[in-house]
N, C-alpha and C positions, 0 to 999 in steps of 0.2 A: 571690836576685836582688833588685837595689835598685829601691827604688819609683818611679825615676826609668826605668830600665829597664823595669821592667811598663810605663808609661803608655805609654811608645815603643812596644813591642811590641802594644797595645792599639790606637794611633790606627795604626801600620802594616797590619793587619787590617783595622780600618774601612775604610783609605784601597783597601784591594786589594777589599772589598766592594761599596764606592761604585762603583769602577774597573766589576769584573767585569757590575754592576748595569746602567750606561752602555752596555759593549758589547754587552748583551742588549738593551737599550730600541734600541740602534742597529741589532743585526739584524733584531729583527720590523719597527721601520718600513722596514728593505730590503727581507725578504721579502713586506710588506703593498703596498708599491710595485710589484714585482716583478709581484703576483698584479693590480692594478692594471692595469699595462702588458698582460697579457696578456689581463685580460676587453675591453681596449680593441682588440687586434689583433682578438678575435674576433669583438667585437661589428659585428652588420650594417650596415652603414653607410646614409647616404640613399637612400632611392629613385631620387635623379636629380633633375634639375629644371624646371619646370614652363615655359611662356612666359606672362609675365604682361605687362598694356598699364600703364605707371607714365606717368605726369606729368612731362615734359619740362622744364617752366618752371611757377613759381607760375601759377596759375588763379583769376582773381578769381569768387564768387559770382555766377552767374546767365547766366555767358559760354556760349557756345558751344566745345565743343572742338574744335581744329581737328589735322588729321594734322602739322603742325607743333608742337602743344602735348603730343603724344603718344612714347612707344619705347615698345619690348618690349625687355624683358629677363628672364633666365632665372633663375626662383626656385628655391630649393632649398624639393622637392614635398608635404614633411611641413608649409612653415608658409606655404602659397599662403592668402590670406584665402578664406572663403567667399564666393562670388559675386563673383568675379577674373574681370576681361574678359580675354581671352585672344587676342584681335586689336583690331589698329586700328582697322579698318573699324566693327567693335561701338558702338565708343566714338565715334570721332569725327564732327561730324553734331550731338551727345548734349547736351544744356545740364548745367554743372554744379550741382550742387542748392547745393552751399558752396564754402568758398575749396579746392584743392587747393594742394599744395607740390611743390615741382620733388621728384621720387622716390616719390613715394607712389602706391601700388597704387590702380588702380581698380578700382570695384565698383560691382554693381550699385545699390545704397542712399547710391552718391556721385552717380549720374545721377538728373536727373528723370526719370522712367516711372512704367512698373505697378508693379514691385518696391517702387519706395522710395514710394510713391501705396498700396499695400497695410500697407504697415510702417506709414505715416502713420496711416491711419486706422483700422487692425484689418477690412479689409473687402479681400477677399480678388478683386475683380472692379472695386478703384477705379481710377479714371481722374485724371492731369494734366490741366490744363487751363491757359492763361494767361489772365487777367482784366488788362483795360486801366482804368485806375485813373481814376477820374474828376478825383477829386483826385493828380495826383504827391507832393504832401507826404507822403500817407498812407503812401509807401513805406519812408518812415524810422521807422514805426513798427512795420512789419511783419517779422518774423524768424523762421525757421523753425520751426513746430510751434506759431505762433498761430494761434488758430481764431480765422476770418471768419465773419461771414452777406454774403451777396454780395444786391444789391436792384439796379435799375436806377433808371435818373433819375428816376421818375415814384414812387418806391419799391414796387414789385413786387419782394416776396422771390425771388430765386429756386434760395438756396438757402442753408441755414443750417449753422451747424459746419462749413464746409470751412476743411481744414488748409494752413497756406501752405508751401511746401516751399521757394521761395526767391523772389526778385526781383529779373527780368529786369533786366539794364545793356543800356539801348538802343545804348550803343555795342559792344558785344560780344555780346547776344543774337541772333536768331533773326533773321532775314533780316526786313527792314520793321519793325524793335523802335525805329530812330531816327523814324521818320514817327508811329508808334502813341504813342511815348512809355510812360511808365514802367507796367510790366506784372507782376502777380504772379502765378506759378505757384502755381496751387491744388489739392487732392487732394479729389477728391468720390468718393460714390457712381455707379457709371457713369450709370443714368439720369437723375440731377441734372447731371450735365458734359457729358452731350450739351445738353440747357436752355443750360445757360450759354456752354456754346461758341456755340452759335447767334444767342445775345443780344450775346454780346460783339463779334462780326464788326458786328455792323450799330450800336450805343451803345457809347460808354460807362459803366462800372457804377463802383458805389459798395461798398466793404466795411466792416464795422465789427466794431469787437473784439467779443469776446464777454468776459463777466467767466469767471474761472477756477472761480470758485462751483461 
């Protein structure tokens, strides 16, 4: 046989190797598909889904929600957030603690209350409060999760390290927030926020940062 001949017969082999090699890498990836398709037919599918209260329209910081700024809609129930309002009614009423976006799920640590007033401070029976600000300016300084000491005019502490959890927009807060003027929701110890609540109805109070120290 001439040496021209062997080399043929040589890369013919090869090529029917290569070939036979390709239609086996081609079947396991069908049959690995195959087995694929079918852990997926069997596998159990969601639970169903949950009614969750989402944000209707963006929500500025400090607003009030209103049954207009609110819908439910049906979540699928494995990825419902923890502490998802699950009716209207819940929610709206609720001042929001930050800004919300038109779709985003509520919760309870997006409302001011006890929830997101315990989260704040590590204190498991704190209380919101709203503080009418002596100074308005001081509101553009204040941002969530700064700590205040709250004093009155006369300067009587009356209460020190409360956490700000947001600040009241008189035009969208709490019913009487345009007459009161600018107001910051604070997170205390309960028997410091009854104090302050009671000082705050009758003066105006003053806060001041505290160093992060």
């Amino acid at each position: 046989m001439s040496e021209r001949r062997s080399r043929d017969l040589v890369g013919w082999f090869r090529a029917q190797a290569a070939w036979r090699r390709a239609v086996l890498l081609r079947r396991a990836i069908a049959a690995a598909l195959a087995v694929l398709a079918v852990v997926l037919a069997v596998r159990p599918v969601g639970t169903g889904t949950t009614d969750v209260v989402v944000v209707a329209r963006d929500v500025a910081p400090g607003s009030v929600l209103t049954v207009a700024d609110l819908a439910v809609r049906g979540w699928p129930s494995e990825i419902v957030p923890s502490g998802a309002v699950g009716a209207v009614d819940a929610a709206a009423g609720r001042v929001a603690a930050g800004a919300l976006r038109s779709g985003e799920p509520v919760t309870d640590l997006r409302l001011a209350g006890p929830a997101l007033a315990a989260a704040a401070t590590g204190i498991a029976d704190a209380a919101a409060v709203p503080v009418r600000l002596a100074d308005p300016d001081v509101a553009a300084l204040l941002t969530p999760g700064t700590r205040v000491d709250v004093i009155t005019g006369g300067g009587t502490v009356l209460a020190e390290s409360a956490v700000v959890l947001t600040v009241l927009d008189p035009a969208t807060g709490p019913p009487g927030s345009a007459a009161r003027g600018r107001s910051a929701l604070v997170a205390l110890p309960r028997e410091r926020a009854t104090r302050v609540a009671a000082a705050s109805l009758s003066e105006e109070v003053a806060v001041t940062l505290r160093s992060h120290s």
